[in-house]
PDB file of N, CA, C and O in Angstrom:
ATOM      1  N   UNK A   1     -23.364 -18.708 -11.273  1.00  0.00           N
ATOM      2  CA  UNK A   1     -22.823 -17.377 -11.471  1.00  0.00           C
ATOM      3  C   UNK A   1     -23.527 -16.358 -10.578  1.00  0.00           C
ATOM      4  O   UNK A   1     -22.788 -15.523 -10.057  1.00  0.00           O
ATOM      5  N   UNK A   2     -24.785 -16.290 -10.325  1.00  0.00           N
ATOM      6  CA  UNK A   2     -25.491 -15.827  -9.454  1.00  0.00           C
ATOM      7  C   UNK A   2     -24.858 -16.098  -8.006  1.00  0.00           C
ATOM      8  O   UNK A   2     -24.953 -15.067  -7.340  1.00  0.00           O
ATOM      9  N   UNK A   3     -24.511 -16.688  -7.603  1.00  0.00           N
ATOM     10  CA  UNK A   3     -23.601 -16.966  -6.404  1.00  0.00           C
ATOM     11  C   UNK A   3     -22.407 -15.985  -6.137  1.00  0.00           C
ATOM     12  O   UNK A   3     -22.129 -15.387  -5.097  1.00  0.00           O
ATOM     13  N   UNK A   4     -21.894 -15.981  -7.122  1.00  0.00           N
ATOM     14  CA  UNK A   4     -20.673 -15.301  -7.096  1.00  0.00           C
ATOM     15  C   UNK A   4     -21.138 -13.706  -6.962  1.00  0.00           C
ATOM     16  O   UNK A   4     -20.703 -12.967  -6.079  1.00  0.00           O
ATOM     17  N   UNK A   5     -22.168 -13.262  -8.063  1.00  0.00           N
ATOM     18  CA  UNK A   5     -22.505 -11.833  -7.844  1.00  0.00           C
ATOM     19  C   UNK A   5     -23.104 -11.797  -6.875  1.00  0.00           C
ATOM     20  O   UNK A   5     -23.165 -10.595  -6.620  1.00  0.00           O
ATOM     21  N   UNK A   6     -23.650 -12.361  -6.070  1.00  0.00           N
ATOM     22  CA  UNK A   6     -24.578 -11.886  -4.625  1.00  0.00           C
ATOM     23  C   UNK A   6     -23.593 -11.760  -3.963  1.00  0.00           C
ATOM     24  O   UNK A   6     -23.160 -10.656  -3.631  1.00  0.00           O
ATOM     25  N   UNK A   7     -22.925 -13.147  -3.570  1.00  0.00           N
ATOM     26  CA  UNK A   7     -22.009 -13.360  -2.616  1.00  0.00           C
ATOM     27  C   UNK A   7     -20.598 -12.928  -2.263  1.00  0.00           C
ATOM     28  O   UNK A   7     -20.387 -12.060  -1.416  1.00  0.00           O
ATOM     29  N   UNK A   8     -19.667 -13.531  -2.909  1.00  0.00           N
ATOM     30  CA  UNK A   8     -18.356 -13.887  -3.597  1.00  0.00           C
ATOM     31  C   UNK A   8     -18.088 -12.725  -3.960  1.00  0.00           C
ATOM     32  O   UNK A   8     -17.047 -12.501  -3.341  1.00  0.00           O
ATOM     33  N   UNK A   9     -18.388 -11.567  -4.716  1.00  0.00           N
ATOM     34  CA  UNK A   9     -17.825 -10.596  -4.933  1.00  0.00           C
ATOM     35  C   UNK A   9     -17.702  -9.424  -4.248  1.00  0.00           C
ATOM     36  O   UNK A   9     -16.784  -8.607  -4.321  1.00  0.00           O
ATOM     37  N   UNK A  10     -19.178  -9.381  -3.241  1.00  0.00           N
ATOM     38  CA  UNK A  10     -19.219  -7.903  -2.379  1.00  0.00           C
ATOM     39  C   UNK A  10     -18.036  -8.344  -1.955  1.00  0.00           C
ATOM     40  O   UNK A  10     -16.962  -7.812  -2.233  1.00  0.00           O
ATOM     41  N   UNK A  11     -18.263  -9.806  -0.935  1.00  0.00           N
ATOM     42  CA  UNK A  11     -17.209  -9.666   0.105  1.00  0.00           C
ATOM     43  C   UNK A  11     -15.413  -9.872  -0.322  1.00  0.00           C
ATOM     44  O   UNK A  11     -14.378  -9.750   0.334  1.00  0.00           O
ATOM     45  N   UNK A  12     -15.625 -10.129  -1.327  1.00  0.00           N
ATOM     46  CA  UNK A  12     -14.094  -9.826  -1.881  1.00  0.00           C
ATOM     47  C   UNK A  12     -14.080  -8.093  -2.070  1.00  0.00           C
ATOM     48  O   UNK A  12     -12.961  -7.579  -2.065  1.00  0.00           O
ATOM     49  N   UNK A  13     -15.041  -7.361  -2.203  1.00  0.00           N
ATOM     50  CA  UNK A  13     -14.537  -6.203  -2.142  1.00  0.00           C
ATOM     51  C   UNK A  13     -14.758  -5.594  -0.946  1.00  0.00           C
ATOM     52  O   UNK A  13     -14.257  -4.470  -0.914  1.00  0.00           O
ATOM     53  N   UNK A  14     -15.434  -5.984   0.248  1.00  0.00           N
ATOM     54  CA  UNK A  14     -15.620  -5.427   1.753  1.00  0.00           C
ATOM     55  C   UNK A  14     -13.915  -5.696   2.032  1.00  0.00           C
ATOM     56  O   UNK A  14     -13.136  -4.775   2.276  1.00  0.00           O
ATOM     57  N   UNK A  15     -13.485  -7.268   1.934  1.00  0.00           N
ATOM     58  CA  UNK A  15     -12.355  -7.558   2.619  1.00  0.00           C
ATOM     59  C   UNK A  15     -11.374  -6.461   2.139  1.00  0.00           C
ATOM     60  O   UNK A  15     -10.674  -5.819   2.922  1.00  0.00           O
ATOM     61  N   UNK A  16     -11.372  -6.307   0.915  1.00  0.00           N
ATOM     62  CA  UNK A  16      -9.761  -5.108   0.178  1.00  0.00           C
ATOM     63  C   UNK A  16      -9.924  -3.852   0.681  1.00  0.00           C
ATOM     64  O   UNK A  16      -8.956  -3.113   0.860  1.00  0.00           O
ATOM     65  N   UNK A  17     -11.387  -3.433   1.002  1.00  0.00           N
ATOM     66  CA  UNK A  17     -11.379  -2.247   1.843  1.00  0.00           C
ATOM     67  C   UNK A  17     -11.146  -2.139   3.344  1.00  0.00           C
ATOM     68  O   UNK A  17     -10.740  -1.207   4.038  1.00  0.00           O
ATOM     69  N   UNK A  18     -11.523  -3.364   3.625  1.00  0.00           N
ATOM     70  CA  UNK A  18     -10.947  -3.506   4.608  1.00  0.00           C
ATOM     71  C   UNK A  18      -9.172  -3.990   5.156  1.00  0.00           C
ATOM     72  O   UNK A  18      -8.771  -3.857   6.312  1.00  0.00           O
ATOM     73  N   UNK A  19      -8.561  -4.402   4.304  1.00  0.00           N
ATOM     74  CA  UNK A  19      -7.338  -4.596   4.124  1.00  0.00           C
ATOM     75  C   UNK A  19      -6.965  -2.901   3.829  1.00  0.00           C
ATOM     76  O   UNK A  19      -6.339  -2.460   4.793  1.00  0.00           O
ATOM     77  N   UNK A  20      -7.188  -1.868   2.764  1.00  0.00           N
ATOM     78  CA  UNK A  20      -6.592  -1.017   2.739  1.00  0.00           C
ATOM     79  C   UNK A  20      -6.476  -0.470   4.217  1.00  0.00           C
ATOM     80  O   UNK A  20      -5.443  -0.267   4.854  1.00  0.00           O
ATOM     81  N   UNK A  21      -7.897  -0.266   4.637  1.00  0.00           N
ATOM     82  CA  UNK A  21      -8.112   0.634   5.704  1.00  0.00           C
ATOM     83  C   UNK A  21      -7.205   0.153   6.906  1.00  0.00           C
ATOM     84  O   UNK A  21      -6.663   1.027   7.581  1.00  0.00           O
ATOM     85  N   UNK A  22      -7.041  -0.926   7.159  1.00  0.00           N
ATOM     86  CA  UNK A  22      -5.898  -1.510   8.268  1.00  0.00           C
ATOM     87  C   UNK A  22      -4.765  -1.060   7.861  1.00  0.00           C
ATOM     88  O   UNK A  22      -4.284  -0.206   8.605  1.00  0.00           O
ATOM     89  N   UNK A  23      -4.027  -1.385   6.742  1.00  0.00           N
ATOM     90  CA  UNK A  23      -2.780  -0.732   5.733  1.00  0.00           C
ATOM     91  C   UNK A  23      -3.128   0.947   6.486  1.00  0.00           C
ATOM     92  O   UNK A  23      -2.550   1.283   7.519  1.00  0.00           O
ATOM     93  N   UNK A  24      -3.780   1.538   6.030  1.00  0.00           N
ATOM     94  CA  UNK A  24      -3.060   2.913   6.597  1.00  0.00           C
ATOM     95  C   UNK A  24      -3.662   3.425   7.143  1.00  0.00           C
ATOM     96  O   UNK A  24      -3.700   4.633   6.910  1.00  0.00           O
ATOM     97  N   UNK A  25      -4.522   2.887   8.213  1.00  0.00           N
ATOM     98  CA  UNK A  25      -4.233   3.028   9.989  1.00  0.00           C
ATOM     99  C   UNK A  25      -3.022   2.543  10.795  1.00  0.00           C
ATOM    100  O   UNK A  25      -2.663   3.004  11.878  1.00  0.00           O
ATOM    101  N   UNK A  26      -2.486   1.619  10.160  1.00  0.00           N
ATOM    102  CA  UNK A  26      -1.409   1.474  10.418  1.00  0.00           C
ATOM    103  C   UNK A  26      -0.138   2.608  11.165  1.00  0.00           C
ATOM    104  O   UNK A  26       0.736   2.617  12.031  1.00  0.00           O
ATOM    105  N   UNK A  27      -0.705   3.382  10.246  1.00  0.00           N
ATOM    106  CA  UNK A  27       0.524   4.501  10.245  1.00  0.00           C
ATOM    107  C   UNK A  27       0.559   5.166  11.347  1.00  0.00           C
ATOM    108  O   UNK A  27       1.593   5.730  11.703  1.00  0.00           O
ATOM    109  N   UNK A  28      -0.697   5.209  12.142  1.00  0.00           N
ATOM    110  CA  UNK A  28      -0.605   6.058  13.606  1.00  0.00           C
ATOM    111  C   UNK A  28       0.181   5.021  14.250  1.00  0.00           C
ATOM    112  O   UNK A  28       0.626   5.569  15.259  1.00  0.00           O
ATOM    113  N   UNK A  29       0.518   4.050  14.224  1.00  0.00           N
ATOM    114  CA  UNK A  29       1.131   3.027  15.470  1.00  0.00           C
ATOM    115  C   UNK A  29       2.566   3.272  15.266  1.00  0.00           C
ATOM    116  O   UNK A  29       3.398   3.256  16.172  1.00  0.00           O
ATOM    117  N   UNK A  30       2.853   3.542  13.797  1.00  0.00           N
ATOM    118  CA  UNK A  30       4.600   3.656  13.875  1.00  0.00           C
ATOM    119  C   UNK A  30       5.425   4.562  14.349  1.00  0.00           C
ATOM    120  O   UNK A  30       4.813   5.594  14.626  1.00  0.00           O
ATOM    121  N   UNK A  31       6.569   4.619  14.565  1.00  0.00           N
ATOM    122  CA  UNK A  31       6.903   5.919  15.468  1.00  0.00           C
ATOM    123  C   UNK A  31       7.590   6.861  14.145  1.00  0.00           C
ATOM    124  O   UNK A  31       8.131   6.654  13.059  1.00  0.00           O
ATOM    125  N   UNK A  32       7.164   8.066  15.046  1.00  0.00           N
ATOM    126  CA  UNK A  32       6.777   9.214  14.060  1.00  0.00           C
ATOM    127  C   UNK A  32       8.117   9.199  13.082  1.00  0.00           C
ATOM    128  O   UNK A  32       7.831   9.446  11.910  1.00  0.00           O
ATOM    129  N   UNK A  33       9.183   9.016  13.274  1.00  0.00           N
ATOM    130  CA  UNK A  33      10.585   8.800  11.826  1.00  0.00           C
ATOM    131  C   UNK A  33      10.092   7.865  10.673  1.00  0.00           C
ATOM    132  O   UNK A  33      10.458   7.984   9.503  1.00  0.00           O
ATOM    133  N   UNK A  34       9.228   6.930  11.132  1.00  0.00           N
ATOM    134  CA  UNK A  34       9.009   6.104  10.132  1.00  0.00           C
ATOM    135  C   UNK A  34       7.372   6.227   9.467  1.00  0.00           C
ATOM    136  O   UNK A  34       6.929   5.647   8.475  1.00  0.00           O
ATOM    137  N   UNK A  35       6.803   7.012  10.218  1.00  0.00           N
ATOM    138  CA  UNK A  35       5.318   7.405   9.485  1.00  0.00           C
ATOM    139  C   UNK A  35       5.592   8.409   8.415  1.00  0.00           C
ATOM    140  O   UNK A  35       4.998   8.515   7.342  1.00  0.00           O
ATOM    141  N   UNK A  36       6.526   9.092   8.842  1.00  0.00           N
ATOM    142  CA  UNK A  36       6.892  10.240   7.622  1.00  0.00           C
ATOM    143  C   UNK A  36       6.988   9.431   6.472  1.00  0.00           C
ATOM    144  O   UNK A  36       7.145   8.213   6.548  1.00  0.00           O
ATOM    145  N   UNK A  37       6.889  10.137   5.256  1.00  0.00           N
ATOM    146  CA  UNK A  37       7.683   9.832   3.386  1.00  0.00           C
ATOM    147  C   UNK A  37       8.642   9.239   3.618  1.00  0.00           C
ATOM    148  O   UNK A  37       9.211   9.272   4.709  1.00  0.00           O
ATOM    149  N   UNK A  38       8.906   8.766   2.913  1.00  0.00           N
ATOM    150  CA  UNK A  38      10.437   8.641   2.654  1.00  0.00           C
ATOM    151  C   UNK A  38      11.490   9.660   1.710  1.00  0.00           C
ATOM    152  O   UNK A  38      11.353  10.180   0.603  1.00  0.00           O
ATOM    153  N   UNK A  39      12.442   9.668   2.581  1.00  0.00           N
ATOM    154  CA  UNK A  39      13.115  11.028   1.461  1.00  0.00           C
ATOM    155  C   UNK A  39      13.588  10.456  -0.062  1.00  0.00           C
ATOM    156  O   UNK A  39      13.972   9.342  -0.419  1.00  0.00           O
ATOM    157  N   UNK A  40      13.357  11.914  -0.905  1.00  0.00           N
ATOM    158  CA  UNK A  40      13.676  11.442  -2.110  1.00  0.00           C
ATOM    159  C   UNK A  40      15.363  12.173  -2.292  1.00  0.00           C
ATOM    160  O   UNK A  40      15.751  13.335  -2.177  1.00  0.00           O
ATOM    161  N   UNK A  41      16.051  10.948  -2.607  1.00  0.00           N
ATOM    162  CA  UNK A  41      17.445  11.644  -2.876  1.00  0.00           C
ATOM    163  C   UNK A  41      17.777  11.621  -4.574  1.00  0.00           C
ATOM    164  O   UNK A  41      17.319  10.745  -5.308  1.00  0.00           O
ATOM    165  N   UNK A  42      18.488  12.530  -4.966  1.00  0.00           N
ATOM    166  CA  UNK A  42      18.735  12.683  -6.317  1.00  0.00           C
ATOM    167  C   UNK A  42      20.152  11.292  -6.799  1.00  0.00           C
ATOM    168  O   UNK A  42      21.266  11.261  -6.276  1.00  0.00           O
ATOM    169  N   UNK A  43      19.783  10.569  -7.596  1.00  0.00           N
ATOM    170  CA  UNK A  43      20.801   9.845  -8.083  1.00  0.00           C
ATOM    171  C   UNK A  43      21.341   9.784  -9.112  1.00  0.00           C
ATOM    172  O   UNK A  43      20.789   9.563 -10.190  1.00  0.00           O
ATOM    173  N   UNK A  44      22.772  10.015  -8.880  1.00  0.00           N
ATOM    174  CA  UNK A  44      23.383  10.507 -10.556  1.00  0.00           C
ATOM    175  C   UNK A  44      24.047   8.904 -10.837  1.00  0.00           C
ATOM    176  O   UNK A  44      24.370   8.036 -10.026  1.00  0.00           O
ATOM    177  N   UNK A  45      24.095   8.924 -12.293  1.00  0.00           N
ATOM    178  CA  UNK A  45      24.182   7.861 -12.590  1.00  0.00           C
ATOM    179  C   UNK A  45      26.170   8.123 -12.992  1.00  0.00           C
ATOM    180  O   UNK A  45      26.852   9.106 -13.282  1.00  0.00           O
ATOM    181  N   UNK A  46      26.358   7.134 -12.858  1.00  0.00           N
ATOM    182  CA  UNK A  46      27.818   7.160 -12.638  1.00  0.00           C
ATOM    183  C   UNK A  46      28.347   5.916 -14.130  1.00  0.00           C
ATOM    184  O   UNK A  46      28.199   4.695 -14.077  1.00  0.00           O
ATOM    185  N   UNK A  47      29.058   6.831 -15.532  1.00  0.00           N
ATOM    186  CA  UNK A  47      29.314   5.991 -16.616  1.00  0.00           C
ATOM    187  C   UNK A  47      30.819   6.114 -16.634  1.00  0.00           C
ATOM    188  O   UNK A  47      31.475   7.133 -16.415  1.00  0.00           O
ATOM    189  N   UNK A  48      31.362   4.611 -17.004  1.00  0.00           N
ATOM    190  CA  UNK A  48      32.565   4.361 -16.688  1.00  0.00           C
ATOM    191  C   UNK A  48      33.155   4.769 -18.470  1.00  0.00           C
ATOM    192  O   UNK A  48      32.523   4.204 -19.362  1.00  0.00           O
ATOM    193  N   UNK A  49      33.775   5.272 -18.697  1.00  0.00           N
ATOM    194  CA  UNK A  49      34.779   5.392 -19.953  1.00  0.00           C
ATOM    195  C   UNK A  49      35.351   4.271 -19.905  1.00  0.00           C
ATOM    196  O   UNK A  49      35.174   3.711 -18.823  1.00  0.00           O
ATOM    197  N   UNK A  50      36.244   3.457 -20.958  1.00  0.00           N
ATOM    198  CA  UNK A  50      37.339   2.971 -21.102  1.00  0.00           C
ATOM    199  C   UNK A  50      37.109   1.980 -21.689  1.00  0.00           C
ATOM    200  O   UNK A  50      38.027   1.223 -22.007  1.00  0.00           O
TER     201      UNK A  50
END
């Protein structure tokens, strides 16, 4: 168990920070339409009678 807390766990948490940090650096490489949000559109829900 000592293994795991020395070892095994920093670097499972170096790697996810390092996975985020690639994830959104990412975003400078895309071209600028797609780095933006995404738009939020309003959706009405459509109920059928009958």
């Amino acid at each position: 168990m000592a293994i795991f807390r020395q070892y095994i766990a920093p670097l499972l948490v170096v790697l996810v920070f390092i996975f985020a940090l690639v994830a959104v650096s990412a975003r400078i490489f895309l071209p600028s339409d797609m780095a933006a949000p995404a738009p939020i559109e309003e959706v009405g829900v459509i109920l059928k009678r009958g």
